[in-house]
C-alpha positions as MATLAB code, in Angstrom:
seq = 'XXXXXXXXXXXXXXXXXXXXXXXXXXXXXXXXXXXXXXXXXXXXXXXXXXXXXXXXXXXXXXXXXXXXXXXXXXXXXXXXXXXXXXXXXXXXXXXXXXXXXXXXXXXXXXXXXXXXXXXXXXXXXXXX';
ca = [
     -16.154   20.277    1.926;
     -14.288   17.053    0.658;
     -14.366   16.223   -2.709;
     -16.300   12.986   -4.046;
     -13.478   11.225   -4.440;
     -11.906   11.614   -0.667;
     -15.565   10.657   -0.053;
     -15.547    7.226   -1.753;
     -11.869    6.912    0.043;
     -13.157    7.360    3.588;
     -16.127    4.718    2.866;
     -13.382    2.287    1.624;
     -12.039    2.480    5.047;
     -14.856    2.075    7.018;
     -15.473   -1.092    4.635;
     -12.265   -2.444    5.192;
     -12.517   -2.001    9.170;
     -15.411   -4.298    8.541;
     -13.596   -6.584    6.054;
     -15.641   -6.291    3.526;
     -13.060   -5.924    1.381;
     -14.596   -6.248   -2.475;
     -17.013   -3.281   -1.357;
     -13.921   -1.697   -0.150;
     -12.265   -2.493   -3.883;
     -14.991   -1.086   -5.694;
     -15.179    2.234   -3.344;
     -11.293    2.991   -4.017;
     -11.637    2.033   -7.343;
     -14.384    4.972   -7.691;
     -12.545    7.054   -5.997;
      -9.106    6.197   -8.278;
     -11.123    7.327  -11.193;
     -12.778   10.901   -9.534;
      -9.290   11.757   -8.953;
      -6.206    9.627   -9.702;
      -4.065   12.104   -8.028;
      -4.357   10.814   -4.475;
      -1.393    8.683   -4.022;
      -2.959    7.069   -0.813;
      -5.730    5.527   -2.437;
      -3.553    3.384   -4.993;
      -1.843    2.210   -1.341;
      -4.935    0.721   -0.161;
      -6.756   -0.638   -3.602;
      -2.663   -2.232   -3.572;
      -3.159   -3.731   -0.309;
      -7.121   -4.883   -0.757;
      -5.647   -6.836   -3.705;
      -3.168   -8.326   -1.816;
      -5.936   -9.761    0.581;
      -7.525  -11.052   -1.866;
      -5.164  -12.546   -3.857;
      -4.666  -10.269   -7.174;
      -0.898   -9.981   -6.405;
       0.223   -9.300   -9.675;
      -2.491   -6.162   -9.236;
      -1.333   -5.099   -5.480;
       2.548   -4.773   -6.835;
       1.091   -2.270  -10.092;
      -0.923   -0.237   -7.384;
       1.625    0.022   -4.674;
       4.108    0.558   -7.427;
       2.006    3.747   -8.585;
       1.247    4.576   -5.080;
       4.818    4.198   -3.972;
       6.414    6.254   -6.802;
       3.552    8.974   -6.858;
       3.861    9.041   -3.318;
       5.427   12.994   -1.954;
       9.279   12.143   -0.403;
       8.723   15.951    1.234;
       6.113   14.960    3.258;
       8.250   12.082    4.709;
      10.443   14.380    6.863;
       6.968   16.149    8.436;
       4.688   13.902    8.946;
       4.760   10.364   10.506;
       2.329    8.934    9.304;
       2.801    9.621    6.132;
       6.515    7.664    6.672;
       4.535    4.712    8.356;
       2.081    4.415    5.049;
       5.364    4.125    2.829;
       6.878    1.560    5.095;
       3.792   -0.502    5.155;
       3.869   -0.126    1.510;
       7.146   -1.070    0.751;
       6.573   -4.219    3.631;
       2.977   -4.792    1.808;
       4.573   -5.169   -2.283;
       7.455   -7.613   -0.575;
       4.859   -9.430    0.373;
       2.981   -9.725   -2.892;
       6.231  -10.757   -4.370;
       7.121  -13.294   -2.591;
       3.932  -14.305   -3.876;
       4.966  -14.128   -7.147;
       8.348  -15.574   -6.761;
      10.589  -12.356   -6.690;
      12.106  -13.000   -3.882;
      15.080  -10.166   -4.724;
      12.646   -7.514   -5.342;
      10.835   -8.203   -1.745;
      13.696   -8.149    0.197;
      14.871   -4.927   -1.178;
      11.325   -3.830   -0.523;
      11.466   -5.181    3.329;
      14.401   -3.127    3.169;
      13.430   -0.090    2.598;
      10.881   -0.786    4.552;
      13.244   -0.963    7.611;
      15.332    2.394    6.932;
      11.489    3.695    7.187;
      11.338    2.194   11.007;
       9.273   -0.787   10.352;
       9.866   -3.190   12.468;
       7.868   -5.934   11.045;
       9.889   -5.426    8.386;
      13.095   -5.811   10.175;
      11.750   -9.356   11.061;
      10.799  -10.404    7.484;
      14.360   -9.458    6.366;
      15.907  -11.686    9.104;
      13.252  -14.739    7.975;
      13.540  -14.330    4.081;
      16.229  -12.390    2.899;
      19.585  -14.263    4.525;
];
């Protein structure tokens, strides 16, 4: 049976699939405090921030989800490789927000030795 927090996770989703994306906030949020252990859900509040416009908020999440996140699982399981690329491509894009333009293109970076390839193409168009 999944806990109440992986609960108020999976609604974010479905809110976000229907871009209602301050209901989405407020359901990760919930979920953040049930259990703050689940790196994935500091990923998404990160990127819900991002789209709508708390950047300085989406680089502390994806900073906590990024650091918390479990290297081991990279070398097993794809998708878990494609959410850390997206996150490393997502907090570039917050800081270029923000003016850090060093920090995001060592963050579109590593977001291409993770095999993202939109990431490859932000390098080429910011980081030359």
């Amino acid at each position: 049976r999944p806990s109440e927090a992986v609960i108020y996770s999976n609604r974010a989703v479905f809110k976000i699939k229907h871009k209602d994306y301050l209901g989405a906030k407020q359901d990760v949020t919930k979920a953040i405090e049930l259990d703050s252990s689940i790196y994935f859900n500091f990923i998404v509040r990160g990127e819900l921030k991002y789209l709508l416009k708390d950047f300085d908020g989406c680089i502390k999440d994806l900073n906590k989800g990024i650091n918390d996140f479990p290297i081991n699982d990279i070398k097993y399981i794809t998708q878990s490789k494609q959410n850390l690329a997206d996150a490393y491509k997502n907090r570039g894009f917050a800081e270029m927000e923000v003016k850090e333009f060093k920090k995001a293109c060592e963050d579109f970076a590593k977001a291409v030795e993770l095999a993202n390839e939109e990431a490859k193409e932000l390098l080429k168009k910011h980081c030359n």
